[in-house]
C-alpha positions in Angstrom: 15.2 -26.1 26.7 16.4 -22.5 27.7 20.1 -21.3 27.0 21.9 -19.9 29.4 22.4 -16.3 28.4 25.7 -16.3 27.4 25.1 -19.1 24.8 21.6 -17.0 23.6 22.7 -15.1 20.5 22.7 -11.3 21.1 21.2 -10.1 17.5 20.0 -12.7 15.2 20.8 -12.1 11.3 18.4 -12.3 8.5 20.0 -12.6 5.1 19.4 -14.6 1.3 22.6 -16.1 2.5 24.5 -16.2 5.8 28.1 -16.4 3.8 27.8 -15.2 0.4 27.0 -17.6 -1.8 27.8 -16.0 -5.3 24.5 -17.7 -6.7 22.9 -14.4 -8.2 20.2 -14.5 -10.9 17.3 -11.5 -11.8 15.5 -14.6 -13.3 13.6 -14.6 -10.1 12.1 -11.6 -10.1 11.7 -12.1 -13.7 9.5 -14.8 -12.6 7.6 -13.2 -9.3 7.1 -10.2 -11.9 5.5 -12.5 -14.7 2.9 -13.6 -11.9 2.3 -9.7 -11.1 1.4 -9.4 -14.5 -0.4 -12.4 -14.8 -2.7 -11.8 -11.8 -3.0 -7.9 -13.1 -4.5 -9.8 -16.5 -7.0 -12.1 -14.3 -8.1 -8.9 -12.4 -8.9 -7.0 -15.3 -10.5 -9.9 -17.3 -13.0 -10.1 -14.3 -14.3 -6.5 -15.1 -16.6 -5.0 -12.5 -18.8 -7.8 -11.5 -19.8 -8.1 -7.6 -20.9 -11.6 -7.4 -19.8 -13.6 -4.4 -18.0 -16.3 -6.4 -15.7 -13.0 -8.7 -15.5 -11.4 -4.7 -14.0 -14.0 -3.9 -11.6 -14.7 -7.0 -10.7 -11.5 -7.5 -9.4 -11.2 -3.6 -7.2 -14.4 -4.3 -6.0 -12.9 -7.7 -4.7 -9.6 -5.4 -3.8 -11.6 -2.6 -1.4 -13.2 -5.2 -0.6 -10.0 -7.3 0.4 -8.2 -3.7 2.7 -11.2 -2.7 4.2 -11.4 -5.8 5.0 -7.9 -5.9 6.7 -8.7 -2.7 8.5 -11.1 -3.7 10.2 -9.1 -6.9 10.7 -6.4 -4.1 12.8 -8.4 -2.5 14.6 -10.2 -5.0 15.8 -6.9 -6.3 16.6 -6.1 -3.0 19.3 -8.9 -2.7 20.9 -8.3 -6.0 21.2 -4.3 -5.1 23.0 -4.4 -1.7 24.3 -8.2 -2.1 25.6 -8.8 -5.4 26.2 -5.0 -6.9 29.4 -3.7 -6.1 31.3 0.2 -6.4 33.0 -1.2 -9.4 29.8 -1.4 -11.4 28.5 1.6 -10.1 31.4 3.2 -11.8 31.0 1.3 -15.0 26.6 1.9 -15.0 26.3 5.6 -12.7 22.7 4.7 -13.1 22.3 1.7 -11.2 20.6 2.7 -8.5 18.2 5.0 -9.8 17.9 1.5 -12.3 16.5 -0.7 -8.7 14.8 2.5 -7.6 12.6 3.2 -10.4 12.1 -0.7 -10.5 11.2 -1.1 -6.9 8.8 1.7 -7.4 7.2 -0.2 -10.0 6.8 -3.0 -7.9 4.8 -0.7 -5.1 2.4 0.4 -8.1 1.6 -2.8 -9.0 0.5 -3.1 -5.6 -1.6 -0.4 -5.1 -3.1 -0.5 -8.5 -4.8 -3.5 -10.9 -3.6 -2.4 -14.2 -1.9 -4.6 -16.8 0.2 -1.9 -17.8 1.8 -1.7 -14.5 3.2 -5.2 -14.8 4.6 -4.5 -18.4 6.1 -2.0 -17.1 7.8 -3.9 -13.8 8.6 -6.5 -16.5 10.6 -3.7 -18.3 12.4 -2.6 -15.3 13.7 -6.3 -14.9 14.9 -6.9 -18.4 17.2 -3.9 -18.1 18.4 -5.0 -14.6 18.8 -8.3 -16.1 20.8 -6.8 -18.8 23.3 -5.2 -16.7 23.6 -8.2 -14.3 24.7 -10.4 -17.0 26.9 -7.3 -18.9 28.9 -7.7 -15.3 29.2 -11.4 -15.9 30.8 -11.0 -19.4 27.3 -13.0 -20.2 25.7 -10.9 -23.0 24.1 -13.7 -24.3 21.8 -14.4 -21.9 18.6 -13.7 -23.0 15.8 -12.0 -21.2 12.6 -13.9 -22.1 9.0 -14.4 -20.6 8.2 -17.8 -19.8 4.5 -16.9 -20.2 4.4 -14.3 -23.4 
């Protein structure tokens, strides 16, 4: 069924949440950044070999390394512009460089395979994670790996 045009929406909105909710939590980029890592593990336990059967693994492993990646990306994404406000800026002046060094560690997990890379997204989190809660009053919430 076609809308008349003055019923059609003129710009459609994307957003985590259309009103906002005030449900906030780094836990899942935590998460989507333990997969990274995980995945950046499988790759290198494959080593070089070109068999169709590691092909064909090792494409799913970066297929869900590069998604994942994504997905932390994003996450971070919402809690910068959504949940962050000037208030916190002026209590932590390094918050943006903070989400900028950790989106950019995102983007090299993507490009690269390296274990290291994901250790070093995981790092990025926790001190995200440890601001976010500081904001709460919630210091005792602690940043842990549900696969160590």
């Amino acid at each position: 069924m076609n809308l008349p045009r003055f019923l059609r929406p003129s710009t459609i909105a994307h957003a985590h949440c259309d009103g906002p909710c005030g449900v906030y939590d780094p836990a899942a980029a935590r998460i989507a950044a333990e997969a990274v890592l995980s995945m950046e593990k499988k790759i290198a336990a494959l080593g070089d070999a070109q068999d169709l059967a590691t092909v064909n693994t090792r494409t799913r492993f970066i297929a869900i390394k590069e998604q994942q990646a994504d997905l932390v990306k994003k996450e971070l994404d919402i809690l910068w512009h959504d949940y962050f406000k000037p208030e916190h800026l002026e209590k932590y002046p390094n918050l943006h460089d903070i989400f900028w060094k950790a989106a950019k560690a995102a983007s090299k997990c993507k490009h690269e395979s390296n274990p290291a890379n994901g250790e070093a997204l995981l790092k990025a989190i926790e001190e995200v994670h440890n601001i976010f809660w500081a904001t709460k009053n919630r210091t005792d919430v602690p940043f842990y790996r549900a696969n160590p």
